[in-house]
N, C-alpha and C positions, 0 to 999 in steps of 0.2 A: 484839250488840256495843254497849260503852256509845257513845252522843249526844254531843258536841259541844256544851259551851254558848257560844251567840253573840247576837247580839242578832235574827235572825229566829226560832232555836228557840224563843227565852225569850217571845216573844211572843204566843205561842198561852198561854201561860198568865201571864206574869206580864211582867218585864222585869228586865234585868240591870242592878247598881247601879253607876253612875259613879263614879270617882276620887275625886269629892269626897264621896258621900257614903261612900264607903269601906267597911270589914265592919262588917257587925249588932254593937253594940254592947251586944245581952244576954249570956245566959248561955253556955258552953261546953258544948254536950249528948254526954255519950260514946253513939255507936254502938255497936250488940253485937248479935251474930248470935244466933238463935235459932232454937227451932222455927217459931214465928208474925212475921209482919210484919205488925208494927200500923200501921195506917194513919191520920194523924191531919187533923184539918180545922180552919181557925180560920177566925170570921164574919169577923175582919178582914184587914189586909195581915201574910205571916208574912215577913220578913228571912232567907234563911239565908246561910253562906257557910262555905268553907274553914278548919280548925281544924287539930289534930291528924293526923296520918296521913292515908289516903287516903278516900272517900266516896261512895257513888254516892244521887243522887236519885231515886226512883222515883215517876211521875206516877201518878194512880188514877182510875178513872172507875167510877161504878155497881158499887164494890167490887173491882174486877178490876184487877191490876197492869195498867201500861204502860207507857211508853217510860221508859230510864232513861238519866240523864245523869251523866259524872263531874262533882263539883261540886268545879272550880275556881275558877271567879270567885262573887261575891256577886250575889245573885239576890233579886227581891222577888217574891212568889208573889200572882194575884189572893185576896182574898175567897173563902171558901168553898173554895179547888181541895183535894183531898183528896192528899195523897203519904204516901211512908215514905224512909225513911233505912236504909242498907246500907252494910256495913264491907265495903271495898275489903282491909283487913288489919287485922291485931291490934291494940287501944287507939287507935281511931280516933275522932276529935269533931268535931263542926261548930257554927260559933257560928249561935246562934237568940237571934229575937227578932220578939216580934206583941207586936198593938195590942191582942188580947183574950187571954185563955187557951184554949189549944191543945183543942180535942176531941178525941176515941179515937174515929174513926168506926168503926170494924171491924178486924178481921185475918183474915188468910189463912196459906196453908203459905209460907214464906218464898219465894219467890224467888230463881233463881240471875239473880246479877248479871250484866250482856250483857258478859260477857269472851271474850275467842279463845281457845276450847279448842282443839285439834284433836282430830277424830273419830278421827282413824289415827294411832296412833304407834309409829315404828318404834322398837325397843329396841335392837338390836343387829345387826349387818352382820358375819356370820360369814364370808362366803367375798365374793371380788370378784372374777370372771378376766375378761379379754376375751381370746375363742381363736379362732385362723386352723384353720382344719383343711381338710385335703388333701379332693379329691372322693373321694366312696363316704364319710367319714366316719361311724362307726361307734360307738355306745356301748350297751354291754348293758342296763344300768338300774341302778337305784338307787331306797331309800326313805330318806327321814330328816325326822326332826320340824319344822324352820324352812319357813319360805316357798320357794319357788327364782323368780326371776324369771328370762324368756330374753328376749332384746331381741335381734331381729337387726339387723346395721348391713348386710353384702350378701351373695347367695348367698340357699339357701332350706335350711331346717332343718323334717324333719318331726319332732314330739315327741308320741311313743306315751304316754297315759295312761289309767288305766284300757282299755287295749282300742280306744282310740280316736284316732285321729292328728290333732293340730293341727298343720299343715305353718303353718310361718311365710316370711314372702317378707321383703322388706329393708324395714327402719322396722317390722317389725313383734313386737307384744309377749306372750307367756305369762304367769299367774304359776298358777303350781302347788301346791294349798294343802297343808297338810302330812299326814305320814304316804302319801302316794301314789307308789304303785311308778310311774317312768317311765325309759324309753327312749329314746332321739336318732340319726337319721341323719341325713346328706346325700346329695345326689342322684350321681350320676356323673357326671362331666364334667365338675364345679363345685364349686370351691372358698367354702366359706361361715365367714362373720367373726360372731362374737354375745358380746352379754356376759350371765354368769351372774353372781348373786347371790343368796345362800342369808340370812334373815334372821329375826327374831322381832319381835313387836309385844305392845304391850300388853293389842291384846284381836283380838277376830278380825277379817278383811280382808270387806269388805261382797262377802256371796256376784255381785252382778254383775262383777264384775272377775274371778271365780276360772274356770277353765279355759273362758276365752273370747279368742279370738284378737280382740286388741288393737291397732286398724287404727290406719294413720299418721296421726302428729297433729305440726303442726309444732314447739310446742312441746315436747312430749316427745320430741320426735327431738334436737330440743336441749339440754334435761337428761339424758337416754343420753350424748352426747358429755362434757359435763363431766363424768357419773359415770364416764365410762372415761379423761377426761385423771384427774381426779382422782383414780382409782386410782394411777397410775404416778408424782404426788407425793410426797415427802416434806418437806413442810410442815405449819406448827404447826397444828391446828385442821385438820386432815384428816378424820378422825371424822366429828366436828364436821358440816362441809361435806356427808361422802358420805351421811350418815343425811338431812339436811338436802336432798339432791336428788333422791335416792330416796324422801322419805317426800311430795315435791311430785309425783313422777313417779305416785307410788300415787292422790293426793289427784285429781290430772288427769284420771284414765280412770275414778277413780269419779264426780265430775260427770256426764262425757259417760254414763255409763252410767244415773247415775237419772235422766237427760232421756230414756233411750230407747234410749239408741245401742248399749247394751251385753247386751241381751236375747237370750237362745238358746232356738231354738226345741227342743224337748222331740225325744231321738229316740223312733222307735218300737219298742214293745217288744221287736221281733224283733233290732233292729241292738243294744239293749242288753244283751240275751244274748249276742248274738256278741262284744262287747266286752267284757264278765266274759270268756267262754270264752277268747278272745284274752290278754288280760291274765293268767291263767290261765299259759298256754304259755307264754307270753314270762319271767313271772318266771320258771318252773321249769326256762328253760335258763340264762338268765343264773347259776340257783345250783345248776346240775349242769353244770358245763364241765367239771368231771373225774369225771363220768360216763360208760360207757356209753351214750349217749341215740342212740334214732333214733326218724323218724317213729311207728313202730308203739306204742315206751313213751310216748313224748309223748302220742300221741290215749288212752292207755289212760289216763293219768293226768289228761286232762279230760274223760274219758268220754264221748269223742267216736268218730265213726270213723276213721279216717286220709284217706279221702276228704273229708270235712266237715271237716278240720282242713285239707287241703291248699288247700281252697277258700274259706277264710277266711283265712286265710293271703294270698293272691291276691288278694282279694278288696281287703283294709285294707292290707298291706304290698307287694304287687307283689313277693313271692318266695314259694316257697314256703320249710314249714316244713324239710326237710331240707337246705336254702341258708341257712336262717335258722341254725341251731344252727350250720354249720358254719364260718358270719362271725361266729357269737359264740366259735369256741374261736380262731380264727385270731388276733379280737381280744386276746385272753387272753395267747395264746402272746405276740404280741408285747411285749403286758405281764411278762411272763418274763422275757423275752429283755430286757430293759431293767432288768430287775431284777438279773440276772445268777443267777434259779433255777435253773441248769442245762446241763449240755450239749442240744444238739439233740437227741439222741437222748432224754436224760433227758425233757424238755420233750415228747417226742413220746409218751411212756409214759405222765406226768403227764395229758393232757390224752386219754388212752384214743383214740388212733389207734392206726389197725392197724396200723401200720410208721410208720416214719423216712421210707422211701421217700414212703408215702402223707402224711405232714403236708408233706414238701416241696415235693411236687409241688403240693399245695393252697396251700403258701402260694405259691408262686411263681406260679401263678393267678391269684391274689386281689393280690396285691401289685407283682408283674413281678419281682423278685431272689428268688434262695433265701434259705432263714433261716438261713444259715451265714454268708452276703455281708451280710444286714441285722444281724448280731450283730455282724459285724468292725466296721461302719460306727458299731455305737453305741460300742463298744472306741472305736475311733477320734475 
């Protein structure tokens, strides 16, 4: 970042000039970027000061750039100090004036000037929800190219990736990088609140923040709160704002992370087969619900046994796999039924149940009403 010129900075090399003597009364030097930053030295006092456009000073020692200052005020530089001069922007000049002619000590590769870049930037804010979901909470999976951020506010969310479950408790944060298939429940009993945001940046999100569970920080519990008021606005510079809280909320946890905070420890090779294999299963029910599917085609198709899938299964998800498939067509269904694809009966063919009977009775398990009483209710 550029310096500050004031009268303790300028002191270490030179001193700033007074009112009365006013700006350097030589020439008007234009600035211009370049490959090389020439470096220059004069045996006497050099004047510089504010001209045209903007400007940065760059100090020198032993040929090596240094600290750089925007040069606002008029400055007198000791005898001998070696600096360069850098365009702040286009057709920039600064008035100069020394008591001998100016030296060319050396040059270097230019210099980027001490401005606030940001490392992360977010480009685009595709999706925003914040969702209440009932306990058992249920979602098959999904892959798509953007970031997905999960912020819990309360209640616990576990989030299946790669084969691997990051269960999130309240304040706490995912982000999910792209292209990876994931999954979501909640637990039973318990109703859980989080906000989702699907996004793009201009270059990639620093690997420590990416599928690491993202412990409570009090500030970013408080930019989650205005990214979720500020969803449900409709005010000027909205955008604006949400990109702006979100891309402080990303900048937050990757600090904490390259202090340390955010380091995973590596699993061992055996649980990262199990999590392919898992990952595996999980996608191929979410995208065969109107399949035929039971345990036995499941393990066949990850070339597993049906016992080693049942106990993996168990293991990472605490159900097994033919509970798992049959929360994911029940899911479905209801997605149906909300859609209005059908009669029950149709819906119950659709999603390869062996009867009406049998889809009914499972939904009304899984749910507490039949899916005749849950259609009227969305009718309704």
């Amino acid at each position: 970042m550029l310096k500050n010129l004031n009268p303790i900075t300028a002191a270490r090399f030179g001193r700033l000039l007074d009112e009365r003597e006013g700006l350097p009364e030589g020439e008007e030097r234009p600035v211009e970027a370049g490959e090389r930053l020439e470096l220059l030295r004069c045996p006497g006092e050099v004047r510089l000061g504010p001209g045209r456009g903007m400007a940065a000073l760059c100090l020198c020692r032993e040929g090596q750039a240094g600290d750089m200052f925007y040069l606002d005020k008029p400055v007198a530089l000791k005898p001998g100090t070696e600096f360069a001069l850098l365009p702040l922007e286009e057709g920039s000049a600064v008035r100069l004036a020394a008591d001998r002619p100016l030296e060319r000590a050396s040059s270097l590769p230019t210099a980027e000037p001490g401005l606030i870049r940001p490392t992360i930037r977010v480009e685009r804010i595709l999706t925003l929800f914040y969702q209440e979901k009932e306990p058992g909470f249920f979602f098959p999976g999904e892959r798509h190219r953007p970031y997905e951020l999960i912020y819990v506010d309360h209640g616990r969310l576990h989030n299946v990736v790669g084969g691997r479950d990051y269960a999130l408790g309240q304040n706490q944060a995912l982000i999910v990088p792209p292209d990876q298939w994931h999954m979501q429940y909640g637990e039973e009993g318990e109703r859980v609140g989080f906000i989702t945001a699907s996004f793009t940046c201009a270059g990639p999100l620093p690997e420590e923040i990416l599928l690491r569970v993202l412990d409570r920080d009090q500030t970013a519990r408080e930019l989650a709160r205005a990214l979720a008021a500020e969803e449900e606005r409709e005010q000027p510079y909205r955008g604006d704002l949400l990109v702006a809280v979100l891309q402080a909320m990303l900048a937050l946890w990757a600090r904490r992370a390259a202090g340390g905070g955010g380091e995973a420890v590596a699993a061992p090779a055996t649980r990262r087969g199990e999590c392919r294999i898992l990952d595996q299963a999980i996608q191929y029910v979410a995208e065969s619900t109107r399949d035929r599917l039971t345990v036995q085609s499941l393990a066949r198709r990850c070339n597993v046994s049906t016992a080693y899938l049942s106990a993996l299964f168990r293991r990472h998800l605490g159900i097994s796999p033919g509970a798992y498939i049959m929360r994911t067509k029940l899911e479905e269904s209801r997605g149906l039924i909300c859609s209005g694809a059908g009669t029950i009966s149709q819906i119950a063919q659709t999603l390869r149940f062996s009867s009406v009977q049998h889809f009914s009775a499972a939904f009304r398990r899984r749910y507490g009403i039949p899916p005749s009483v849950y259609a009227r209710g969305v009718r309704e």
